[in-house]
C-alpha positions in Angstrom: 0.3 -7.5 -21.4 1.8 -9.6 -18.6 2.0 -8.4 -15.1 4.2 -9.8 -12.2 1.8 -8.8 -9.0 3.6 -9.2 -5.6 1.7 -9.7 -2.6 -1.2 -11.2 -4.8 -3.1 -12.4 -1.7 -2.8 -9.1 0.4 -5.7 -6.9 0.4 -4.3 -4.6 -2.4 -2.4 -6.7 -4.2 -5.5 -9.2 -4.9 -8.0 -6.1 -5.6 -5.4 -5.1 -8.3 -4.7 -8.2 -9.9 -8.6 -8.6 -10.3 -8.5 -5.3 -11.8 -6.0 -6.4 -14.4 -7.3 -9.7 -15.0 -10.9 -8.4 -16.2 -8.9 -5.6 -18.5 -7.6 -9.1 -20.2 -3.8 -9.0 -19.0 -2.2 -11.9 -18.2 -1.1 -11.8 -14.3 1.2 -13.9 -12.3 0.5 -13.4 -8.6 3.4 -14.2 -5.9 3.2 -14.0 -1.9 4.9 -15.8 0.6 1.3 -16.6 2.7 2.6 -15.8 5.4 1.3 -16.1 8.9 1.7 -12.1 10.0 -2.4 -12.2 9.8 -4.8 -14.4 9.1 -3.5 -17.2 6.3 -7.4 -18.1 5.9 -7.9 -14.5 5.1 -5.4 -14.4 2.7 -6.0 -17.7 1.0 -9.7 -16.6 0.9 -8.9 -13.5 -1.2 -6.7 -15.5 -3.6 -9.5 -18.2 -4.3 -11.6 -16.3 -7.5 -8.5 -15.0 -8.8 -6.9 -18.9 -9.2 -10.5 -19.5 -11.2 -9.4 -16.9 -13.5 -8.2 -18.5 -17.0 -5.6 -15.6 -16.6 -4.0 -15.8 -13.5 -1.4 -17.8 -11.7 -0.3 -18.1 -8.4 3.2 -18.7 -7.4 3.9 -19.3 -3.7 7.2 -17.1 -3.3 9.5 -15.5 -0.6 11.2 -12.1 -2.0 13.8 -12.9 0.2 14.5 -15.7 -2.1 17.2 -14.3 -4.4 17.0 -17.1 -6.1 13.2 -18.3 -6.8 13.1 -14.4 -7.6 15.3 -14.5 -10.0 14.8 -17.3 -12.0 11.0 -16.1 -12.1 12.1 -13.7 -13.8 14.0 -15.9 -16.4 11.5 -17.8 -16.7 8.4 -15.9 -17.0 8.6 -12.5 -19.6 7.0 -9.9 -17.3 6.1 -6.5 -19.1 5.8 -4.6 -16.1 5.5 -5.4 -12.4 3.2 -4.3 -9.6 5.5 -4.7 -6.5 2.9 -4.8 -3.5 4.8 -7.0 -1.0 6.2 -6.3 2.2 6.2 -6.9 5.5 3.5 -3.8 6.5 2.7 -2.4 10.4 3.8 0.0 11.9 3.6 -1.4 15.3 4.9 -4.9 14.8 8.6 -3.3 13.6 9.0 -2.1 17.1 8.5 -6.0 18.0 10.5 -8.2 15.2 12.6 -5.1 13.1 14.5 -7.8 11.1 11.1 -8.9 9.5 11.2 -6.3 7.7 14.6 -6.2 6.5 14.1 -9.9 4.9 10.6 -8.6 3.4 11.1 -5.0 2.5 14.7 -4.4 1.7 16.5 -7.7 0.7 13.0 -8.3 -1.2 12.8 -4.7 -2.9 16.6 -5.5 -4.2 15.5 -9.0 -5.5 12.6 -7.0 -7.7 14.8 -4.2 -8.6 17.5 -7.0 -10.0 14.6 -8.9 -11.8 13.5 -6.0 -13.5 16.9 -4.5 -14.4 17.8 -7.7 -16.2 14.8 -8.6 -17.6 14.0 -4.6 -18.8 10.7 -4.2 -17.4 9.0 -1.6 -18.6 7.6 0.2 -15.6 8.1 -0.8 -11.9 5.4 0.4 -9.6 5.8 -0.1 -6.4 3.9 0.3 -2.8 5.6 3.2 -0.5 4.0 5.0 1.9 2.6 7.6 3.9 4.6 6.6 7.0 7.1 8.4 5.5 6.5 11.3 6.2 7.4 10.8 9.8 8.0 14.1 12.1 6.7 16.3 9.4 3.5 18.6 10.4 3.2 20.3 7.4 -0.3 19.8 5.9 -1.3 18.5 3.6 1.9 16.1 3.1 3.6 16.8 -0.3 6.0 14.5 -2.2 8.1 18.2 -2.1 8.2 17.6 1.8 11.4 16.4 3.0 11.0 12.8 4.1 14.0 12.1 6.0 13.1 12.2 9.8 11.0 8.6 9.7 9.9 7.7 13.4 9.4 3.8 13.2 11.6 0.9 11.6 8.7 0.2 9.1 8.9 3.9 7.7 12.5 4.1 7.4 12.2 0.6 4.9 9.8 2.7 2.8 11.9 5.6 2.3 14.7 3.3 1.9 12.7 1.5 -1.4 12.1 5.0 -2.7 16.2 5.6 -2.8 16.9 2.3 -4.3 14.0 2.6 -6.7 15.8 5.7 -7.8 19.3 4.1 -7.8 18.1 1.9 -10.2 16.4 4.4 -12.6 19.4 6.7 -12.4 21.9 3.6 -13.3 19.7 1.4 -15.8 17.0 3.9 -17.0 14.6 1.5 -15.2 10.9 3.2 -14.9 10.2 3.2 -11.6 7.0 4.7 -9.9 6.7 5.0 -5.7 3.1 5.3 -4.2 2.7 6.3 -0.4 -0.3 4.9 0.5 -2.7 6.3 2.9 -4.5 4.5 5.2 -6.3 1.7 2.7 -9.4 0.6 4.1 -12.3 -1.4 2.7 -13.9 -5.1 2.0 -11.3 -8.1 2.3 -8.9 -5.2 4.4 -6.1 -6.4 6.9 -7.0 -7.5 10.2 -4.3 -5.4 11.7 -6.0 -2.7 10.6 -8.2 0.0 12.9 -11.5 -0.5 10.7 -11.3 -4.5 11.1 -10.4 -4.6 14.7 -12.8 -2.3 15.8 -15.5 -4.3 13.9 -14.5 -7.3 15.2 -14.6 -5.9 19.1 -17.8 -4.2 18.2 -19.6 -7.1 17.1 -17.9 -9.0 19.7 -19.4 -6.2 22.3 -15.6 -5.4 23.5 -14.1 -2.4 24.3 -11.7 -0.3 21.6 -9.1 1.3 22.5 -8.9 4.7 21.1 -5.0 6.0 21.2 -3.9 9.7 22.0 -7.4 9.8 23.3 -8.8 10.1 20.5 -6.8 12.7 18.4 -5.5 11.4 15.8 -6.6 12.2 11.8 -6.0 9.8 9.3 -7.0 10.2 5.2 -8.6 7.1 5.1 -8.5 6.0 1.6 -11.4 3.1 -0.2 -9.6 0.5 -1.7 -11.5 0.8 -5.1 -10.0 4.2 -4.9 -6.4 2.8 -4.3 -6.9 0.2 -7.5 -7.7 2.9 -10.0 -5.2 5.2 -9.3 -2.5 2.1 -9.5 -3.6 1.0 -12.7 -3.8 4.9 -14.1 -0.3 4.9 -12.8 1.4 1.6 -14.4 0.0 2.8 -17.4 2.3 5.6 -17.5 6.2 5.2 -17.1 7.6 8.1 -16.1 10.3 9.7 -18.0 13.5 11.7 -17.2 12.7 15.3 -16.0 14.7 17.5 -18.5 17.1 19.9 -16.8 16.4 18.9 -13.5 18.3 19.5 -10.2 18.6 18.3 -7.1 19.3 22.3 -5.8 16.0 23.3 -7.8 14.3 20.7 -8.2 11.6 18.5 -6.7 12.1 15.0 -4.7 9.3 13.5 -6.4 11.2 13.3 -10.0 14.5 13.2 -11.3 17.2 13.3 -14.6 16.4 9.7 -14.2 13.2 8.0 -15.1 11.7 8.0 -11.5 8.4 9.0 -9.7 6.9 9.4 -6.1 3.1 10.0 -6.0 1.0 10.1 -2.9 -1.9 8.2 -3.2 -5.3 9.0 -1.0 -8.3 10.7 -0.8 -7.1 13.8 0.3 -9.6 15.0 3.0 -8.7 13.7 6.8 -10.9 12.3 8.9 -11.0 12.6 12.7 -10.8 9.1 14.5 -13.6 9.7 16.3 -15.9 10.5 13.4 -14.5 7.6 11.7 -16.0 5.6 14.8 -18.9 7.0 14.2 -19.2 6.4 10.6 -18.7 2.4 11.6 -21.0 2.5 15.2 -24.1 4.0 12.3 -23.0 1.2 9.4 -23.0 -1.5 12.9 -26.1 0.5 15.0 -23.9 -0.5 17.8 -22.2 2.3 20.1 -18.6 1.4 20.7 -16.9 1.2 24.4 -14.3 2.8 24.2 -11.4 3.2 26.4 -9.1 5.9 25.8 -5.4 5.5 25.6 -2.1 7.6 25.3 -0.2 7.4 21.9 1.4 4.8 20.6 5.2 4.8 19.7 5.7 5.1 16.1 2.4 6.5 15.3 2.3 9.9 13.6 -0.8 12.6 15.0 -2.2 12.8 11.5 -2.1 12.3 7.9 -3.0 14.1 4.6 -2.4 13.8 1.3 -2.0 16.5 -1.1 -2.9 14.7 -4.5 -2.9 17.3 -6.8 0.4 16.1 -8.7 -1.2 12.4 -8.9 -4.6 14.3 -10.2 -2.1 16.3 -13.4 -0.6 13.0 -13.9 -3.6 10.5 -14.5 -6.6 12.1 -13.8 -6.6 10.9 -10.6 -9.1 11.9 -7.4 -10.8 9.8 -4.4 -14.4 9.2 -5.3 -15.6 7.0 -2.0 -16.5 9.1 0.9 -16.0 7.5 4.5 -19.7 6.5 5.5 -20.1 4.7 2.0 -16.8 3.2 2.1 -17.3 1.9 5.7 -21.0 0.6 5.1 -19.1 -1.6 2.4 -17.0 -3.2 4.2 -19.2 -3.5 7.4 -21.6 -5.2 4.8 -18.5 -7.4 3.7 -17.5 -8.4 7.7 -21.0 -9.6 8.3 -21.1 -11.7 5.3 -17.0 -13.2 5.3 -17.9 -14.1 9.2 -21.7 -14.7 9.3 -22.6 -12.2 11.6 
């Protein structure tokens, strides 16, 4: 089949267009490269996929209504992977309108292409920052997600009602994921695991926010990849009878899904500094902080409808998964 992969040189989005490349799909990767992290990093990932016979890359903005479009025209897509978007928590207290170029002009400009040029399934990357001021545990795609507590979250939940727009008005397929905290080999620099290695190694300090209580359900990346391609492998169709009085948010009359997506077991922060202090033999200084605005106290995942779905459940736990990508930092930067 043919795959459109957005975000093709972020840390998921080129981990899943591997995947489909070695099942023998044809895949053509876009990202906009741009300078939010690393662009080394980034063109580093994309480097063995642009050897692939399979793959091409397309440098392209979603914002560009459009290079989006005639993409589209152009190109035939079966079924897109939409992984793009400008991510962090953090920095959409410091440049909000980021992420309305990235993650809501750019969600429209896939929707459109994929109305027009009837894709079969649309799966795209929400995520567990939705769940903003809700304490229930674990988090369920039953939970009521409309209390989001930074700008980044409140994009998210905004994809997942225009997603459903869509499927309700042009039986377009449309699948949400909400990530949980994706961490492994190639990861994000803006993420805890990364930055902590890198101050380790460095023999800085970390700082450890709300003093170290926080939980977060750290999910491996190989973990992440199966449980997309399980997914895009199975459109979801209307729910008969359905309801919004009865029934659940996660489905609909229309062809329309929410799944989380993690490992389903929360780790304390401090263990997981532990896991990476054994995988580096180096005891981290620490300096303990207060919370950080927009952060939530903890996450979990319940998975179980993921798991009737597709068969899908976590297999990395967090010492293996942190050894990996320890093993990977050492190698990538020659330490």
């Amino acid at each position: 089949m043919k795959y459109l992969v957005t975000g093709a040189a972020g840390f998921i989005g080129a981990n899943v267009s591997k995947r489909l490349c070695a099942m023998g799909h044809e895949v053509v990767g876009i990202d906009n490269l741009n300078d939010y992290y690393d662009v080394a990093l980034k063109l580093a990932r994309l480097a063995p996929l642009e050897a692939l016979s399979n793959f091409h890359f397309i440098k392209l903005d979603l914002a560009d209504r459009e290079g989006i479009a005639k993409l589209f025209a152009q190109q035939g897509f079966q079924r897109v992977i939409h992984l793009a978007a400008q991510a962090g928590v953090r920095y959409s207290l410091d440049n909000p309108l980021a992420y309305a170029d990235s993650n809501l002009v750019g969600h429209l400009t896939i929707l459109e292409g994929c109305r027009h040029h009837k894709i079969e399934h649309l799966v795209y990357a929400s995520s567990s920052s939705v769940y903003g001021l809700n304490q229930k545990m674990p988090f369920s795609t039953e939970d009521s997600v409309d209390h989001p507590i930074s700008l980044y979250a409140a994009t998210k939940k905004a994809n997942e009602l225009m997603s459903h727009t869509y499927s309700h008005l042009y039986q377009l397929p449309t699948t949400g994921l909400r990530f949980f905290t994706v961490y492994g080999p190639w990861g994000r620099p803006d993420m805890a695991l990364f930055k902590f290695t890198k101050a380790i190694l460095a023999g800085e300090t970390i700082d450890v926010y709300n003093h170290g209580d926080l939980s977060r359900d750290f999910t491996y990346i190989d973990d992440i990849v199966e449980g997309i391609i399980r997914v895009q492998d199975k459109p979801p169709s209307p729910t008969p009878d359905w309801r919004v009085e009865t029934g659940t948010p996660a489905n609909s009359s229309a062809p329309y899904r929410v799944f989380n997506i993690g490992n389903g077991s929360p780790v304390q922060l401090l263990d997981f500094i532990t896991a990476l202090e054994r995988a580096l033999g180096i005891e981290a200084k620490k300096q303990f902080l207060p919370m950080q605005p927009g952060d939530v106290h903890a996450t979990w995942a319940d998975t179980e409808d993921l798991f009737k779905a597709v068969g899908y459940k976590s297999q990395v736990d967090i010492d293996t998964g942190v050894a990996k990508f320890v093993d990977w930092y050492r190698n990538f930067y020659a330490q």
